[in-house]
DSSP file (Angstrom, degrees, kcal/mol; ACC not computed):
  #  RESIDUE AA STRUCTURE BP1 BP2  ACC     N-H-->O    O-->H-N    N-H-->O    O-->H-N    TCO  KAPPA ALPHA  PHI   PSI    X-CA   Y-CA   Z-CA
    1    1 A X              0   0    0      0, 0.0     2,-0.2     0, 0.0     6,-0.1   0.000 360.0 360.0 360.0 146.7  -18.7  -23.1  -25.9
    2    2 A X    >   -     0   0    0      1,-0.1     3,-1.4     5,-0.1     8,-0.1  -0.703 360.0-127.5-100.6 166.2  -19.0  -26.2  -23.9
    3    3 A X  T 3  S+     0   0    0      1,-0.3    -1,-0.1    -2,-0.2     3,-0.0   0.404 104.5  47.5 -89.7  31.6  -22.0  -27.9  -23.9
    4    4 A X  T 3  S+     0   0    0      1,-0.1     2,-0.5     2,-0.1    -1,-0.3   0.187 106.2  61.9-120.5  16.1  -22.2  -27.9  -20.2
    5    5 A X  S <  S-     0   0    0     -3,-1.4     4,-0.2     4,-0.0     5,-0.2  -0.877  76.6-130.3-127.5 125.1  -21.5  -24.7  -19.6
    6    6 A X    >>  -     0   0    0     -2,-0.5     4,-3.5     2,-0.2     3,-1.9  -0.610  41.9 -91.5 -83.9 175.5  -23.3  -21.2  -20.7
    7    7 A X  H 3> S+     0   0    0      1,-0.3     4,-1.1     2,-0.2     3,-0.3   0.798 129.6  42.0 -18.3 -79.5  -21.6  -18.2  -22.4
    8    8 A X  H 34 S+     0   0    0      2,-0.3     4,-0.4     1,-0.3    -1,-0.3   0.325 113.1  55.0 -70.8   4.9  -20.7  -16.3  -19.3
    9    9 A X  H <> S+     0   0    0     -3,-1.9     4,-1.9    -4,-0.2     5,-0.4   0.535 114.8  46.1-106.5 -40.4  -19.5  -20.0  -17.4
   10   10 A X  H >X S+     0   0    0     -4,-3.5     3,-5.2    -3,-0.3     4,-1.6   0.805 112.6  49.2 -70.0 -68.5  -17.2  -20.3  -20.7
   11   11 A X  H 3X S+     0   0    0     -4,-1.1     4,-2.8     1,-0.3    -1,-0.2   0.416 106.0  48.3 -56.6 -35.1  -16.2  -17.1  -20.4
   12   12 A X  H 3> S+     0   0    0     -4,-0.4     4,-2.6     2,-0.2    -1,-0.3   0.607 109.4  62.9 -67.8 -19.3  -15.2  -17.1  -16.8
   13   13 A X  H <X S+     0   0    0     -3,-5.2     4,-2.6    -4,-1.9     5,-0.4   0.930 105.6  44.6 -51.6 -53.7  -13.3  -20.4  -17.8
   14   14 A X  H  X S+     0   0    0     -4,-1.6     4,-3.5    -5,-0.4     5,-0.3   0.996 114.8  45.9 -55.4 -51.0  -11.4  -18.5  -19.9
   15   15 A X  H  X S+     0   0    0     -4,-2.8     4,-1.8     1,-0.3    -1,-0.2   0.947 112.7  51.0 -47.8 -46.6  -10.9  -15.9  -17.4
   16   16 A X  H  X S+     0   0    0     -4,-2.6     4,-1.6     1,-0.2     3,-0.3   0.835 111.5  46.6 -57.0 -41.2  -10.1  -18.5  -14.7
   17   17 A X  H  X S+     0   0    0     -4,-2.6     4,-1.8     1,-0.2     5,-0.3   0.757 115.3  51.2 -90.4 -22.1   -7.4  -20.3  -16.9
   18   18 A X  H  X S+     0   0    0     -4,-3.5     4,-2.9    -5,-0.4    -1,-0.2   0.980 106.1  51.0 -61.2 -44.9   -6.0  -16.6  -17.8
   19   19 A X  H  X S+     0   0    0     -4,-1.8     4,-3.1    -3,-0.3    -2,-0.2   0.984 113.3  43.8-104.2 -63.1   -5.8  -15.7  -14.5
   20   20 A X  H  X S+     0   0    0     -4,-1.6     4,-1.0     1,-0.2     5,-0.5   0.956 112.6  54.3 -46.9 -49.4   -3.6  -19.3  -13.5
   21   21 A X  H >X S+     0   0    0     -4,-1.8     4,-2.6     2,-0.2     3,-1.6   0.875 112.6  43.4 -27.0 -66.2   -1.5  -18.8  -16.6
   22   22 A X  H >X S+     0   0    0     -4,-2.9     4,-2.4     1,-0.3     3,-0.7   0.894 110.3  55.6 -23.2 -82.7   -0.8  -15.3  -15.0
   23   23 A X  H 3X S+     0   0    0     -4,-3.1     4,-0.7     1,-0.2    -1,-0.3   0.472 106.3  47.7 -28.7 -16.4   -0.4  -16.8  -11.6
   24   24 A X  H <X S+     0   0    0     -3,-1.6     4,-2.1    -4,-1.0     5,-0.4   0.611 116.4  43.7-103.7 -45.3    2.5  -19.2  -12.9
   25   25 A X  H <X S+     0   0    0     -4,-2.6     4,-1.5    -3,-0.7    -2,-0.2   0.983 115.2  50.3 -66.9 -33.0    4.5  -15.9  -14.9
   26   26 A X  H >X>S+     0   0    0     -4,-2.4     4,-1.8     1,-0.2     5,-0.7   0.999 109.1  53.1 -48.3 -74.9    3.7  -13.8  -11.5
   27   27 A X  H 3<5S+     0   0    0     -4,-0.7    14,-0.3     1,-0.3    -1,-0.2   0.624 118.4  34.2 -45.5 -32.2    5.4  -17.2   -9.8
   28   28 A X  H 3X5S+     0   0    0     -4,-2.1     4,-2.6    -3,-0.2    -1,-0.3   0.685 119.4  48.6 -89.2 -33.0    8.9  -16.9  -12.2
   29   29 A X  H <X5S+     0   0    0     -4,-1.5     4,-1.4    -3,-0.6    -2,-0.2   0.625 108.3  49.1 -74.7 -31.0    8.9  -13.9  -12.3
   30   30 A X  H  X5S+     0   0    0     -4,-1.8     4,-2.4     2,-0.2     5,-0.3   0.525 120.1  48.1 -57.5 -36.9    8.4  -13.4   -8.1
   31   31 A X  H  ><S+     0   0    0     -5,-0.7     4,-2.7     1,-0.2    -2,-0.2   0.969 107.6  54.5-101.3 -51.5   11.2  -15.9   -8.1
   32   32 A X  H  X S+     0   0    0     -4,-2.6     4,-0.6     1,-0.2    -1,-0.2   0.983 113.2  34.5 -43.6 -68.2   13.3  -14.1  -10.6
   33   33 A X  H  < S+     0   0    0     -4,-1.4    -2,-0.2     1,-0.2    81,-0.2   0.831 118.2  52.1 -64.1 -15.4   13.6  -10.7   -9.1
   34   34 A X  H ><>S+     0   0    0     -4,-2.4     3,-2.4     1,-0.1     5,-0.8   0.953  91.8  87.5 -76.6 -40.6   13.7  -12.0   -5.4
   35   35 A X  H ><5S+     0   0    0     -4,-2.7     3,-2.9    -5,-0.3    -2,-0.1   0.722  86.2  50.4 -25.0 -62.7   16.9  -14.7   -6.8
   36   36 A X  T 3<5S+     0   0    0     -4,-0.6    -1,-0.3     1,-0.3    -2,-0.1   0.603 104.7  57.2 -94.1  22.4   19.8  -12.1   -6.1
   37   37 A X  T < 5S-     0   0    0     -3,-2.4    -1,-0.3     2,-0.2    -2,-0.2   0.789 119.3-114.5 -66.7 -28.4   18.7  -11.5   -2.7
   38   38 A X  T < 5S+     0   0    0     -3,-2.9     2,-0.2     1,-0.4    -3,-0.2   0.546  81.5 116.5  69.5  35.1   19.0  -14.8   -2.3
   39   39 A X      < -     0   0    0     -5,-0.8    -1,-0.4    -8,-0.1     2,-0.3  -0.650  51.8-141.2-123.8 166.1   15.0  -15.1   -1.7
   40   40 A X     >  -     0   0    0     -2,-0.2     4,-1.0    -6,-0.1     2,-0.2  -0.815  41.0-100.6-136.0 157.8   12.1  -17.1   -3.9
   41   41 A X  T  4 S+     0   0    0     -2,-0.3     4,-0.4   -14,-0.3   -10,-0.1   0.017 124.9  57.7 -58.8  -6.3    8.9  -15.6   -4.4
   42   42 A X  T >> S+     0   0    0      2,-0.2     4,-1.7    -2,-0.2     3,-0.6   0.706 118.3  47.3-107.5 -80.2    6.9  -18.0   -1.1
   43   43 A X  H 3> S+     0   0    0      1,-0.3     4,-2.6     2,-0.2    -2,-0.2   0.819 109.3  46.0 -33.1 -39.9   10.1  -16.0    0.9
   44   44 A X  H 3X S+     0   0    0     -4,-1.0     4,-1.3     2,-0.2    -1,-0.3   0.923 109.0  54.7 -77.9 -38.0    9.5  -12.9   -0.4
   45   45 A X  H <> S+     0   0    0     -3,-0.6     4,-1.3    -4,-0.4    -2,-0.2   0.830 109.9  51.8  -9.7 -60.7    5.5  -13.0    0.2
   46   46 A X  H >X S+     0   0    0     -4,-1.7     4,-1.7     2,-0.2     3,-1.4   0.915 110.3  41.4 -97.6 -44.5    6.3  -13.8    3.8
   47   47 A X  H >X S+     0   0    0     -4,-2.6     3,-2.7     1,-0.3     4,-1.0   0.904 114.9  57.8 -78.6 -77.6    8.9  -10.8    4.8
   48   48 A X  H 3< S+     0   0    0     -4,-1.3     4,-0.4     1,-0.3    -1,-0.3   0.416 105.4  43.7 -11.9 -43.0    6.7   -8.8    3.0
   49   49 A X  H XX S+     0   0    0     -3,-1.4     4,-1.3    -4,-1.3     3,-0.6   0.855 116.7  46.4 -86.1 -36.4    3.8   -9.5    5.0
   50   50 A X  H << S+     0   0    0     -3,-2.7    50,-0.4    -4,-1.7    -2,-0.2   0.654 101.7  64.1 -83.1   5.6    5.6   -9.2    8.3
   51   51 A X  T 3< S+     0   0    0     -4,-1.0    -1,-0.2    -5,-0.2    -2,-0.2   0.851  96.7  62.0 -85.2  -7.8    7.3   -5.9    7.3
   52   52 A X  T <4 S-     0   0    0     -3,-0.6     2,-0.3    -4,-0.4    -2,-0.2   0.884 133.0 -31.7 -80.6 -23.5    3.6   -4.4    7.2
   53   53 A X  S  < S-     0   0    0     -4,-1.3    -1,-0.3     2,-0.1     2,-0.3  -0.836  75.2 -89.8-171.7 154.6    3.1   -5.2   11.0
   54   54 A X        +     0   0    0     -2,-0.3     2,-0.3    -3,-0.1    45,-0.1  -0.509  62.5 176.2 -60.3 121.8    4.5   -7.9   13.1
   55   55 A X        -     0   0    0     43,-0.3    43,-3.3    -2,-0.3    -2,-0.1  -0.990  36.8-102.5-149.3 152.8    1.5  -10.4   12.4
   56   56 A X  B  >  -A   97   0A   0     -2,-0.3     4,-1.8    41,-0.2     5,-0.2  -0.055  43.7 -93.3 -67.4 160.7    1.4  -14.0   13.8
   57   57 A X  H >> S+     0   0    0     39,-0.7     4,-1.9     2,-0.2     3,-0.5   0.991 130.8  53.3 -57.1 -71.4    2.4  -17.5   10.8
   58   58 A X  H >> S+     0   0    0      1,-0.2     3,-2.9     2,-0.2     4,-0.6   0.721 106.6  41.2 -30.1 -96.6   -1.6  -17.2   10.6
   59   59 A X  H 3> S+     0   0    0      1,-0.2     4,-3.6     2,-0.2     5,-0.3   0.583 113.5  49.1   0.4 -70.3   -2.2  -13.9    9.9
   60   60 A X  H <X S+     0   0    0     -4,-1.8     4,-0.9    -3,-0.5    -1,-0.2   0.837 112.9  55.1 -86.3 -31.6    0.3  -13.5    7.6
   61   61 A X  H <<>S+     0   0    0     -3,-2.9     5,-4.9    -4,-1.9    -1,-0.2   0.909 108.9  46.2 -40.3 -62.1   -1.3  -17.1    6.0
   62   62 A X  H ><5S+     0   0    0     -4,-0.6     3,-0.5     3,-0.2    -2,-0.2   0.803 109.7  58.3 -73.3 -21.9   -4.8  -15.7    5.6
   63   63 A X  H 3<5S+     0   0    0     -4,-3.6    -2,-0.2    -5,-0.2    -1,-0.2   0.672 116.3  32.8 -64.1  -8.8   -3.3  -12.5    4.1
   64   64 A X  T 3<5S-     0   0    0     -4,-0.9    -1,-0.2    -5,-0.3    -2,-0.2   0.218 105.8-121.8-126.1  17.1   -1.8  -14.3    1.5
   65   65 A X  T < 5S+     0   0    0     -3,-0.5     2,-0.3     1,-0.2    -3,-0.2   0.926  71.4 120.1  32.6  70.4   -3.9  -16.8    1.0
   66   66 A X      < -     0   0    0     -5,-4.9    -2,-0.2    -6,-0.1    -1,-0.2  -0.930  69.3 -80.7-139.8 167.8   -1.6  -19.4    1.6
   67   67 A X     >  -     0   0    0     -2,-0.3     4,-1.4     1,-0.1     5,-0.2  -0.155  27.6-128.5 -39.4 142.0   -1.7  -22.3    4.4
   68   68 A X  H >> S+     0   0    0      2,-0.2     4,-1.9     1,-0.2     3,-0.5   0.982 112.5  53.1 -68.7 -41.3   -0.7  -21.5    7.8
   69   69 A X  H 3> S+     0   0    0      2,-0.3     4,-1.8     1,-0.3    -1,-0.2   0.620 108.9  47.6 -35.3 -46.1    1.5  -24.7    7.3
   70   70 A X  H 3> S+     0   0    0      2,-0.2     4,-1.1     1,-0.1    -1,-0.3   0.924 114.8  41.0 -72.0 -49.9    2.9  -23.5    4.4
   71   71 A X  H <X S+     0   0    0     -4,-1.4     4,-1.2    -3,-0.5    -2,-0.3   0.754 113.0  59.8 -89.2 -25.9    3.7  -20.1    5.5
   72   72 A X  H >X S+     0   0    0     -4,-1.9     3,-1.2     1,-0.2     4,-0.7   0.991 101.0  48.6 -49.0 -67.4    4.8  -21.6    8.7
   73   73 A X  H 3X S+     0   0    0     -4,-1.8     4,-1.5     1,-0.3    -1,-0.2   0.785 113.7  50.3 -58.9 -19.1    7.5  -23.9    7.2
   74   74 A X  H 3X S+     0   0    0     -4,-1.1     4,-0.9     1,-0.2    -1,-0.3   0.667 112.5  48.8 -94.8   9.5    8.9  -20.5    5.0
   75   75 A X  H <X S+     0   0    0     -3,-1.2     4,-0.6    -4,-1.2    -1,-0.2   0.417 107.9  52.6-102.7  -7.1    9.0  -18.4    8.4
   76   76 A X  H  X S+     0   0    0     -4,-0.7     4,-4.8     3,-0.2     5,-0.2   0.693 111.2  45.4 -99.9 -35.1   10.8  -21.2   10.0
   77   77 A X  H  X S+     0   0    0     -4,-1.5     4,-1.9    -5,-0.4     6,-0.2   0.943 112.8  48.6 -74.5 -29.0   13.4  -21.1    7.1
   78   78 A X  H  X>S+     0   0    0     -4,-0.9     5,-1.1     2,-0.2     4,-0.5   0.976 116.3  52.0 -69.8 -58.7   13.8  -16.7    7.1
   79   79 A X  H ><5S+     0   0    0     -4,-0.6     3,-3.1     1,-0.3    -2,-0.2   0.975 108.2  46.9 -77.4 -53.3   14.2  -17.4   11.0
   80   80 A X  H 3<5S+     0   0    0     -4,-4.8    -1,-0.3     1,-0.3    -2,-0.2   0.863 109.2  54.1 -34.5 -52.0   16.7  -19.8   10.4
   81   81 A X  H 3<5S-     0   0    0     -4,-1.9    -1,-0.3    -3,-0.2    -2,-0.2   0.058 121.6 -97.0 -67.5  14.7   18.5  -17.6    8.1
   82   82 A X  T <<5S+     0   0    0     -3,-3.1    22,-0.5    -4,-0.5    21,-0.4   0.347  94.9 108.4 106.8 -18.1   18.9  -14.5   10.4
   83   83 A X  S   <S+     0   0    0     -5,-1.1    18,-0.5    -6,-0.2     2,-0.2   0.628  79.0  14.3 -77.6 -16.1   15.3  -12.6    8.6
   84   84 A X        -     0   0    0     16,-0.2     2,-0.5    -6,-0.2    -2,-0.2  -0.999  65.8-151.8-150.9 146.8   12.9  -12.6   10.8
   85   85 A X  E     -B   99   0A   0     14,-1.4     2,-0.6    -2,-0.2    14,-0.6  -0.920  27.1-118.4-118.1 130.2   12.5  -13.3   14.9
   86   86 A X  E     -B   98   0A   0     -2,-0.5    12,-0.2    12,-0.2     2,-0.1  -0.724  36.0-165.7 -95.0 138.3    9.8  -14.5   16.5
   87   87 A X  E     -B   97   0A   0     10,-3.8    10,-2.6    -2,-0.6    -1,-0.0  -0.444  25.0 -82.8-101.4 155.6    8.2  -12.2   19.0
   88   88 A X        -     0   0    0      8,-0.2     2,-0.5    -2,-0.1    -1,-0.2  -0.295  36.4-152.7 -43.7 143.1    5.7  -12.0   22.1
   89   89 A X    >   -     0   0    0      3,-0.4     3,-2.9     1,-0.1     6,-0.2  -0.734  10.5-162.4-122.3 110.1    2.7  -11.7   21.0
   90   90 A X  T 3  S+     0   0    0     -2,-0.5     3,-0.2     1,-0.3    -1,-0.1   0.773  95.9  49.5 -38.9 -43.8    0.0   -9.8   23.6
   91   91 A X  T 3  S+     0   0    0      1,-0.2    -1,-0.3    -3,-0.1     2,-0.2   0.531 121.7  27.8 -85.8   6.4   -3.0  -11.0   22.0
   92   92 A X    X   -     0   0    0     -3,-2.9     3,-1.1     1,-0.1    -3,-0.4  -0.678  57.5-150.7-162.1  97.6   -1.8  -15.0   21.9
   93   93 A X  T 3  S+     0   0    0      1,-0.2     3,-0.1    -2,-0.2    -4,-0.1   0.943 101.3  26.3 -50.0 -48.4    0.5  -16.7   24.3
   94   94 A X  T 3  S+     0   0    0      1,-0.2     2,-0.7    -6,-0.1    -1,-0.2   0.494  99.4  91.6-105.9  26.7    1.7  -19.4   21.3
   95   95 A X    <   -     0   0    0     -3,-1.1    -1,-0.2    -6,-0.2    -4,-0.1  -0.576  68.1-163.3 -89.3  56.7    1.0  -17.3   18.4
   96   96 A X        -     0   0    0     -2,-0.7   -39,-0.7    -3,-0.1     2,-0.2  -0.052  13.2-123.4 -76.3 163.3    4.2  -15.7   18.0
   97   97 A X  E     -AB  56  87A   0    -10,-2.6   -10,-3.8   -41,-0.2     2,-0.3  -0.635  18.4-128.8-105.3 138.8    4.6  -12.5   15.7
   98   98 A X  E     + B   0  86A   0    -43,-3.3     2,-0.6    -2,-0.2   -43,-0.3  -0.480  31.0 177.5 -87.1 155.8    6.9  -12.4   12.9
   99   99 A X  E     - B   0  85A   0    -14,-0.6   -14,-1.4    -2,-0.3     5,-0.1  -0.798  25.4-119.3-145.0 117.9    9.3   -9.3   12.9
  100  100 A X        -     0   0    0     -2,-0.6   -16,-0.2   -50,-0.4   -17,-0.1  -0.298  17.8-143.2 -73.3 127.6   12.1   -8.5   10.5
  101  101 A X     >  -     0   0    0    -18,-0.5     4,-1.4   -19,-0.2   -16,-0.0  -0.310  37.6-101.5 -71.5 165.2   15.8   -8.2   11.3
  102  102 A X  H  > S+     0   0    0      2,-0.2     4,-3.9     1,-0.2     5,-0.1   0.744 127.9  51.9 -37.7 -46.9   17.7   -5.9    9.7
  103  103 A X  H  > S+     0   0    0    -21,-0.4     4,-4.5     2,-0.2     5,-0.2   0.945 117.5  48.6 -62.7 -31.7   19.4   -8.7    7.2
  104  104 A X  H  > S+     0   0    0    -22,-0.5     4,-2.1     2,-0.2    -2,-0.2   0.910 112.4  43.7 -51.0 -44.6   15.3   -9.4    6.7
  105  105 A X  H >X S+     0   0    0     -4,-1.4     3,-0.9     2,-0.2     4,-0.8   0.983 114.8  51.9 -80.5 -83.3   14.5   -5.6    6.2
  106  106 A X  H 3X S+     0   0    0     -4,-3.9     4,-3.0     1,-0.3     3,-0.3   0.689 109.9  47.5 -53.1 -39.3   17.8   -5.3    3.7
  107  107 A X  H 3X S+     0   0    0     -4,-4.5     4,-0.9     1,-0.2    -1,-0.3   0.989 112.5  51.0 -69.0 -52.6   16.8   -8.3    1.4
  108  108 A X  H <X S+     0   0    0     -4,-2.1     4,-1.3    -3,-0.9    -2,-0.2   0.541 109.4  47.0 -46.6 -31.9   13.2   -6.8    1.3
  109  109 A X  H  X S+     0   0    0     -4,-0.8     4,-3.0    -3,-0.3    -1,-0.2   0.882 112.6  55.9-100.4 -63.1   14.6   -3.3    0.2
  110  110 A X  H >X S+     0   0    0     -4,-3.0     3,-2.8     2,-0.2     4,-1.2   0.773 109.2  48.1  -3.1-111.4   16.8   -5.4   -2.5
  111  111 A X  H >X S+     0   0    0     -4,-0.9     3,-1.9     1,-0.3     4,-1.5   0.737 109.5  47.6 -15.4 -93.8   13.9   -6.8   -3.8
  112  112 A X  H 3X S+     0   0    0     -4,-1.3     4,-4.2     1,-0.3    -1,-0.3   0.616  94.5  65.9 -32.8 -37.3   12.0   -4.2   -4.2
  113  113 A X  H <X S+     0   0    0     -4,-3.0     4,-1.2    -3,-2.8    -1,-0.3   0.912 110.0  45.7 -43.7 -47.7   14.2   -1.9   -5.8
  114  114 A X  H <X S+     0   0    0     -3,-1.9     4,-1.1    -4,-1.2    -1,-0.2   0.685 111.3  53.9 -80.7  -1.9   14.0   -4.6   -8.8
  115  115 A X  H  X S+     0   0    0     -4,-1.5     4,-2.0    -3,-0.3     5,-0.4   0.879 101.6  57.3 -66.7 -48.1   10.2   -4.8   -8.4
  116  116 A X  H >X S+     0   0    0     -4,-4.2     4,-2.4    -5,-0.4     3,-1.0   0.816 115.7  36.4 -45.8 -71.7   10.0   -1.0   -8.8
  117  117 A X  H 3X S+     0   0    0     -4,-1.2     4,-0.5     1,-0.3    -1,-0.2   0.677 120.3  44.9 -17.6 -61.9   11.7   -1.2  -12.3
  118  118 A X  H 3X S+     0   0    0     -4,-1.1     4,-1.4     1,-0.2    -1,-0.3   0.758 119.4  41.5 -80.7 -37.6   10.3   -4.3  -13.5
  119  119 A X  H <X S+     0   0    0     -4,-2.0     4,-3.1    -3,-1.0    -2,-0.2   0.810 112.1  56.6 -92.6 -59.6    6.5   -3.3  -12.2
  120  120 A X  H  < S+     0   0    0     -4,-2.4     4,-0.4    -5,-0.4    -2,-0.2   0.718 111.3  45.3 -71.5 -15.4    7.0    0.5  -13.6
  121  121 A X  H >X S+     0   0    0     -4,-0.5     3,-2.9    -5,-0.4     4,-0.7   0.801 111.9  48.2-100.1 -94.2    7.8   -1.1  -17.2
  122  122 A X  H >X S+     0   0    0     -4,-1.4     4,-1.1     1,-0.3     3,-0.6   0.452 117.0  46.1 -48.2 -40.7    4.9   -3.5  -17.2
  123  123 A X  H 3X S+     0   0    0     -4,-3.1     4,-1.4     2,-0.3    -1,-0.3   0.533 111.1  49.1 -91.8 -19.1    2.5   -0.6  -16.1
  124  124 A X  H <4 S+     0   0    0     -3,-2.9    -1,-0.3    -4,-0.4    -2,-0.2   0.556 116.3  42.7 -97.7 -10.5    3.7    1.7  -18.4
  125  125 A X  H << S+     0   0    0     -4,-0.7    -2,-0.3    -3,-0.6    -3,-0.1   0.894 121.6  38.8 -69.2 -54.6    3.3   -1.0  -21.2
  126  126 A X  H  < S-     0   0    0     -4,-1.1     4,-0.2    -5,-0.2    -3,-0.2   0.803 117.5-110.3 -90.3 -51.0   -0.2   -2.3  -20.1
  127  127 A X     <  -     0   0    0     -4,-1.4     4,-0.3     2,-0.1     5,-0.2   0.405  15.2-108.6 102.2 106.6   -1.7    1.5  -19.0
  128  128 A X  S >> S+     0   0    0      2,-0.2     3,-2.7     3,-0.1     4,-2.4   0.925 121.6  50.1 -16.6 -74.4   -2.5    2.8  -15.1
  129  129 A X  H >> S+     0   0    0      1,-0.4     3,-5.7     2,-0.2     2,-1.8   0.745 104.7  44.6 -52.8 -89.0   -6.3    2.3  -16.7
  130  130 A X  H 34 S+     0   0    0      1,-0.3     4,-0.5     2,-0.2    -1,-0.4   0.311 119.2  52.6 -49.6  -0.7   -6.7   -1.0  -18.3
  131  131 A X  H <> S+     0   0    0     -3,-2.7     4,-1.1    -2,-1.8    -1,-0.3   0.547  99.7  51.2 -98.7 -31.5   -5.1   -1.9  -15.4
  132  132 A X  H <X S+     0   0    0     -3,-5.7     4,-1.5    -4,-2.4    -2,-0.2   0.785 113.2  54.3 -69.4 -25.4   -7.3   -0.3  -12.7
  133  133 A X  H  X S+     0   0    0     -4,-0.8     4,-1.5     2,-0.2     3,-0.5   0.975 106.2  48.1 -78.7 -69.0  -10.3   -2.1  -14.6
  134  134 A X  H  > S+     0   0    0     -4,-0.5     4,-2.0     1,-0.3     5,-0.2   0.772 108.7  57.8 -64.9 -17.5   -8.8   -5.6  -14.5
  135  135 A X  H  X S+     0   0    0     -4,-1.1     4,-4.7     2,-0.2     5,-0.5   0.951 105.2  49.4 -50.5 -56.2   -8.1   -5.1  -10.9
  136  136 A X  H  X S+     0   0    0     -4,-1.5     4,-4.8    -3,-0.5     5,-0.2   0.950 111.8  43.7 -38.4 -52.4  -11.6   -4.5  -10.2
  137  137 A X  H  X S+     0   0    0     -4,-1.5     4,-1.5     2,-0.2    -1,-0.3   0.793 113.0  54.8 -85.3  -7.2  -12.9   -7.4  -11.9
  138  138 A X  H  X S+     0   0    0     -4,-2.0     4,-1.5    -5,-0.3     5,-0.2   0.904 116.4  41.2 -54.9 -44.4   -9.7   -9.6  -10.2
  139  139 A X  H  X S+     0   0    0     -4,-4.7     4,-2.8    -5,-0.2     5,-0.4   0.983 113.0  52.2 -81.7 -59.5  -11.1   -8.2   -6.8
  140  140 A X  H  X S+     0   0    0     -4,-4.8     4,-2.8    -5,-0.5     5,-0.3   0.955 113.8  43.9 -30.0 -63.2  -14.8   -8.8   -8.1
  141  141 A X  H  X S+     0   0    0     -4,-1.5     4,-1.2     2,-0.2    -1,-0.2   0.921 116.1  49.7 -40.3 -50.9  -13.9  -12.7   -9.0
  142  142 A X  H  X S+     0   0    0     -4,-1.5     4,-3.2    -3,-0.4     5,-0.3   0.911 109.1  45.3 -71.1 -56.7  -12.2  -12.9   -5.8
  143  143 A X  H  X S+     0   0    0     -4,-2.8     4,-1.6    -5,-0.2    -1,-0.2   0.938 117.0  50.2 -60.3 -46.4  -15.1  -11.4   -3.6
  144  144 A X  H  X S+     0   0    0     -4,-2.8     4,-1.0    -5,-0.4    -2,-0.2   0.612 107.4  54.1 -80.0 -18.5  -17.6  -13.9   -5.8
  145  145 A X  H  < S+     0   0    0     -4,-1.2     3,-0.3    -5,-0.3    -2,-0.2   0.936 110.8  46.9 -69.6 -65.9  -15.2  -17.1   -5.1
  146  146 A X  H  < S+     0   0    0     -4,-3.2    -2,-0.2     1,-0.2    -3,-0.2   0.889 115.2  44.5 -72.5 -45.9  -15.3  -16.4   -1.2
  147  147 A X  H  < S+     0   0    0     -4,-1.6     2,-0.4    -5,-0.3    -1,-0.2   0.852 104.3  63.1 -56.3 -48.8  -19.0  -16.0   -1.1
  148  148 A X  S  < S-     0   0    0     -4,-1.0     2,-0.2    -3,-0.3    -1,-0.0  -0.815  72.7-137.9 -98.1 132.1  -20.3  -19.1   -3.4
  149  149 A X        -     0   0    0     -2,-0.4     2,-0.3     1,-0.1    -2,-0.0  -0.464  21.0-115.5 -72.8 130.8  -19.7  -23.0   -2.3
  150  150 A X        -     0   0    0     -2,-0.2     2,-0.4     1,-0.1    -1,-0.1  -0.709  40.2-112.6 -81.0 147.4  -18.7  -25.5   -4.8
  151  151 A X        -     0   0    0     -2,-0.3    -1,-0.1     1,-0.1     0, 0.0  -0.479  23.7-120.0 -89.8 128.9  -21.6  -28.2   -5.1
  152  152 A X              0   0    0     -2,-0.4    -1,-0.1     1,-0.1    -3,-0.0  -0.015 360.0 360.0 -38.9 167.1  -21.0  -31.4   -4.0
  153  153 A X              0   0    0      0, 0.0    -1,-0.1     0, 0.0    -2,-0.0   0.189 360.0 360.0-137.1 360.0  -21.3  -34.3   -6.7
């Protein structure tokens, strides 16, 4: 235990440094199955998010918790590459909505196919349950993050 910390603050350390570890195998792993698409795992994020509805480089930023900036610059590189077009958007004259081409929509269906595989063997290793739980407390954590401010020093 550290001495600055109590039980339940180490213990949500631990959790917190589990959770980046995760986040880093997720990130090779993203990067792996997207690779013979010719995608990386920031690419694959982003068609993903516009194949669920045409949503604006924002949107698709605050769904993924990523920068608009960030998501910007991989939506500018799928439009280069033929994966997505940007569209009118009704509700925002310079907000334009991203929308997947066909090639976009084919790499996406790619991908997934090796998600399904790779996903259906970690879930059947790990357990549907023990896995619904640690969602819960991921979404709990998550929900408790957005709500409390870190203190100034």
């Amino acid at each position: 235990m550290s001495p600055d910390r109590t039980p339940a603050g180490d213990a949500f350390a631990t959790f917190a440094i589990s959770i980046l570890r995760l986040a880093g195998h997720l990130q090779t792993a993203g990067d792996a199955l997207a690779k013979p698409a010719g995608q990386t795992s920031a690419r694959w994020q982003v068609l993903a998010a516009a194949d669920h509805a045409p949503m604006s480089v924002a949107d698709a930023g605050r769904a993924l918790g990523m920068t608009r900036q960030g998501v910007q610059r991989v939506a500018d590189l799928l439009e280069r590459d033929g994966l997505i077009v940007y569209a009118e958007n009704p509700a925002h004259q310079r907000a334009k909505l991203m929308v997947l081409t066909d090639g976009g929509k084919a790499a996406l269906a790619a991908i997934r196919a090796r998600q399904a595989v790779w996903a259906d063997a970690l879930g059947e290793a790990l357990g549907e349950k023990v896995l619904l739980q640690a969602t819960e407390t991921v979404i709990a954590a998550l929900q408790a993050i957005e709500k409390q401010s870190i203190p100034e020093r």
